[in-house]
ZADO-176943 format. One record per residue (C-alpha): x, y, z; residue in three letters. Coordinates in steps of 0.05 Angstrom, whole numbers, plus 5000, padded with zeros to 4 digits. Layout:
residues N
XYZALA
...
***
This chain:
residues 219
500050005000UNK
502550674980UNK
510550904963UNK
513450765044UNK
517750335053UNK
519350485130UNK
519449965184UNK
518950385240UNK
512950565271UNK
507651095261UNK
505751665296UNK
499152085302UNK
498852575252UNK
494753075293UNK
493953245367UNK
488252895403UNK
485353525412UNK
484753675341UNK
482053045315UNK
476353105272UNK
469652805286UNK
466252565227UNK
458652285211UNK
460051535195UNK
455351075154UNK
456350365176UNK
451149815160UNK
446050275138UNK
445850765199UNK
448851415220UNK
454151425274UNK
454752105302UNK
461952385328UNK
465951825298UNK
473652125304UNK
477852055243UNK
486051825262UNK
491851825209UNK
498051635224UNK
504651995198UNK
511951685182UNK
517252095206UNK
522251865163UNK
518751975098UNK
513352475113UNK
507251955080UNK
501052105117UNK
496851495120UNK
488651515126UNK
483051035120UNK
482251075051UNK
488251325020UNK
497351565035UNK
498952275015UNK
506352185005UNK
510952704982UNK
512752754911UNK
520952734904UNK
521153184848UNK
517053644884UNK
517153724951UNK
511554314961UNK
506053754921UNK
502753064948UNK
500652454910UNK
494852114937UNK
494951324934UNK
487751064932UNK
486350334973UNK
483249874934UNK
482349475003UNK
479250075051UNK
473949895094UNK
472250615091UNK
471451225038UNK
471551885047UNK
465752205016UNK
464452825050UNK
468453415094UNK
464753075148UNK
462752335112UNK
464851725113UNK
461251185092UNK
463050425103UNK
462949925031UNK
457749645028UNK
453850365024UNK
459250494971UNK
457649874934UNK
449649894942UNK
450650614908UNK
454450214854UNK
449249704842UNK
443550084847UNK
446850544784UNK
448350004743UNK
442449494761UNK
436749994766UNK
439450564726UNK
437351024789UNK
440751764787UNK
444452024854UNK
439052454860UNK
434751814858UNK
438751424905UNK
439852094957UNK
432652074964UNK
432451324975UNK
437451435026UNK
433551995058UNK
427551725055UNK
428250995072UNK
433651075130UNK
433751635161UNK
432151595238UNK
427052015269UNK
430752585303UNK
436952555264UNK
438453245230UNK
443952885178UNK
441952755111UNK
445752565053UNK
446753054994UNK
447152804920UNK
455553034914UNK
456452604968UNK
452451984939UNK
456652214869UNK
462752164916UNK
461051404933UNK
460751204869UNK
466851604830UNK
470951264902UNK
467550504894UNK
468650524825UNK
475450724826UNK
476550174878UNK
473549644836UNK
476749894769UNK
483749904798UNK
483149254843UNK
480548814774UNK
487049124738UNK
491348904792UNK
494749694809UNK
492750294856UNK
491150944823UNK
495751554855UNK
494052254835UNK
495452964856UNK
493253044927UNK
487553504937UNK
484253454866UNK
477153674853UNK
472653034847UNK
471053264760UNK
479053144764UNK
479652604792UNK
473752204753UNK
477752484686UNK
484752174713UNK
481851544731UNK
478951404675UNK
485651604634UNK
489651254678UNK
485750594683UNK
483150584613UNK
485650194565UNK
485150634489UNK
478850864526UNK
475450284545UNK
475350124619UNK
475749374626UNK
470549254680UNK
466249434642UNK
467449164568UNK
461848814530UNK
457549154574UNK
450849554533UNK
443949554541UNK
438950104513UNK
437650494583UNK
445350624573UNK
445250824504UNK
438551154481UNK
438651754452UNK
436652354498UNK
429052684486UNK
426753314521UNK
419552994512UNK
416352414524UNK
413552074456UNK
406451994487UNK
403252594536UNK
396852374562UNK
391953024568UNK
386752714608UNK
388753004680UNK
385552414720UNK
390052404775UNK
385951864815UNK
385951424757UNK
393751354759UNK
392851024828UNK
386650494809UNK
380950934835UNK
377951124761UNK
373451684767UNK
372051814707UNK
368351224693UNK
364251364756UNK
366550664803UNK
373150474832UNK
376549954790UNK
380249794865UNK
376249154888UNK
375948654938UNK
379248034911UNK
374447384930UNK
***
């Protein structure tokens, strides 16, 4: 994992006053005040987190390379998010299985888990964060190398590097021979059929316009 090669042992990268506490997502519910540690080598200067290393680069001492971990138990997807994988990969799945959007799948989230009294709920860049970080994981791990950018790149960035650095002439592997037509279709800013008739009860069985309820007792 990552460019050190030190065998002596690590020490906390920040004060235990300063730690950060984070909101952490861990088998589907929110863990409040979860503090977030890294460790620091002293001979190198690599700063090691959950997730990812930031190592110095040795051509440039002022910059950082960040070394991704295809084996993390946890992402970073938020200032204040952190999510465990199998949120990650549920985000993944429901993408590719059910074509849902992140703004789709934030409202899932929000909808389905959130606990009454909790104030936290998910945003749609952080659900966008999941996948670009799941994906990246999964591309990476099925070509058998980590992916180590510039430290502190915007996510746009880092979705463009991935994909030039674990493409292959433009085609990701993972995801060769893959098509279907919810992938492909072409885009339309109107639907083909628009139904005038406004009977709003009739979308949900109750048809009024034909004077009964077509919702009936089965016998």
């Amino acid at each position: 994992m990552g460019t050190c090669t030190s065998v002596a042992g690590l020490a906390q990268n920040t004060r235990k006053r300063d730690t950060p506490t984070v909101v952490l997502i861990k088998d589907n519910k929110c863990h409040r005040n979860v503090q977030v540690f890294s460790g620091r080598c002293l001979q190198c200067d690599t700063i090691f987190y959950a997730d990812h290393d930031s190592a110095v680069k040795p051509d440039d001492h002022l910059k950082r390379t960040r070394t991704y971990y295809n084996s993390a138990v946890y992402l970073k997807v938020g200032q204040k998010l952190w999510v465990d994988r199998q949120f990650s990969k549920s985000v993944v799945n429901a993408v590719y299985s059910f074509h849902a959007s992140t703004a789709a799948i934030t409202s899932y989230w929000n909808e389905s888990f959130e606990i009454p009294g909790n104030t936290f709920i998910a945003s749609r860049r952080q659900i966008w964060q999941a996948f670009v970080q799941e994906t990246v994981c999964q591309v990476a791990s099925s070509s058998n190398m980590e992916l180590a950018l510039d430290d502190g790149l915007p996510i746009n960035d880092v979705t463009r590097l991935a994909f030039a650095h674990l493409g292959e002439n433009g085609i990701v592997r993972s995801a060769e021979g893959h098509h279907c037509s919810e992938c492909t279709h072409a885009y339309k800013d109107t639907a083909d059929h628009i139904v005038d008739d406004n009977d709003d009860a009739g979308m949900v069985g109750v048809d009024e316009g034909r004077g009964r309820s077509s919702l009936r007792r089965s016998r």
